[in-house]
N, C-alpha and C positions, 0 to 999 in steps of 0.2 A: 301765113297769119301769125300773129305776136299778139299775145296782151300784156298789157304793163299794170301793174296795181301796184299805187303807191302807199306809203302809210309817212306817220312821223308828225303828221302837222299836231296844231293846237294853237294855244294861248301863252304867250308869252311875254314878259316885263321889256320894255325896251332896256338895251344893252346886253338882252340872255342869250341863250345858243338851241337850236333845234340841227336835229338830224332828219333829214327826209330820207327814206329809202323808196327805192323800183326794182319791185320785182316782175322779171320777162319771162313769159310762157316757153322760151328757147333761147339756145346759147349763144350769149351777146355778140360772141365773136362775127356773126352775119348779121352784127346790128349795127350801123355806121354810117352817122354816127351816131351817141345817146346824148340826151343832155335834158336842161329843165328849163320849161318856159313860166311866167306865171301872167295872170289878168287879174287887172279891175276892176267891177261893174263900169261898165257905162266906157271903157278905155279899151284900146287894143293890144291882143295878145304882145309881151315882149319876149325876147330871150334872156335868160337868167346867167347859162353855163351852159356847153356843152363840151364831151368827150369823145376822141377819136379814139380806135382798137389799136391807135398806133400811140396814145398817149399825149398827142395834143387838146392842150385845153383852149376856152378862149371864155370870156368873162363878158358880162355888162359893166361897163365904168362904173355904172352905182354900184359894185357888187364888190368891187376887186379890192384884195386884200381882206375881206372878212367871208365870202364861201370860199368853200371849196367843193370840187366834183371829184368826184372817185369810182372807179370800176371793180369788178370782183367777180370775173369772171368764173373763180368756182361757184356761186353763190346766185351765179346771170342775174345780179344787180348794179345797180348805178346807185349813187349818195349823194346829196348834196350837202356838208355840213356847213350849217348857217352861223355867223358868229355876230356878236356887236350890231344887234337885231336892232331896227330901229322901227318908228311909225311907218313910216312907205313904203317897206316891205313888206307891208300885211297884203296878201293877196291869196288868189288860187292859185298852186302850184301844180303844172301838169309834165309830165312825165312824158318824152319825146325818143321817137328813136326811127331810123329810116334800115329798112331792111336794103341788106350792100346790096344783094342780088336780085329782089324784084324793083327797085327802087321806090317803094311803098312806105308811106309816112304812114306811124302810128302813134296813138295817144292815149294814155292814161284819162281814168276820168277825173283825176284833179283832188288835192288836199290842202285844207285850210291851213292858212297862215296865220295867225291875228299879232300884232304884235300891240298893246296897251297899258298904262300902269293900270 
């Protein structure tokens, strides 16, 4: 078993920056992989980023070139920093990680995004 708690969201101006961070109840390293998905009412969950323990990353088209995902294994956290925030980004961001050894999806219960002048 893993939990994940996220923090970082809020309200933000289109074009700012937010940091989401994930914190895991145990060390990331039998987490693989971690990454961030987000939803919005009424739509289906998408993926945002995720990170492999081995350092591959992979992106949403909408996303690439302004997040980034990051690991921190002393810290048994995952990041996602957000940059050149725009309206359609505003979502629930949740917090993703499949455990390497029982092959067990887990999830965070999710941090607001808003992004509005």
């Amino acid at each position: 078993q893993v939990q994940l708690v996220e923090s970082g969201g809020g309200l933000v101006q289109p074009g700012g920056s937010l940091r989401l961070s994930c914190l895991a109840s145990r060390n990331i390293f039998s987490l693989n992989p971690m990454g961030w998905y987000r939803q919005v009412p009424g739509k289906q969950r998408e993926l945002v980023a995720t990170n492999t323990r081995g350092g591959i990353t992979n992106y949403a088209d909408s996303v690439k070139g302004r997040f980034t995902i990051s690991r921190d294994s002393a810290k048994n956290a995952v990041y996602l920093q957000m940059n050149s925030l725009k309206p359609e980004d505003t979502a629930v961001y949740s917090c993703y990680a499949r455990g390497a050894a029982e092959g067990h999806d887990y999830w965070g219960r999710g941090t607001q995004v808003t992004v509005s002048s």
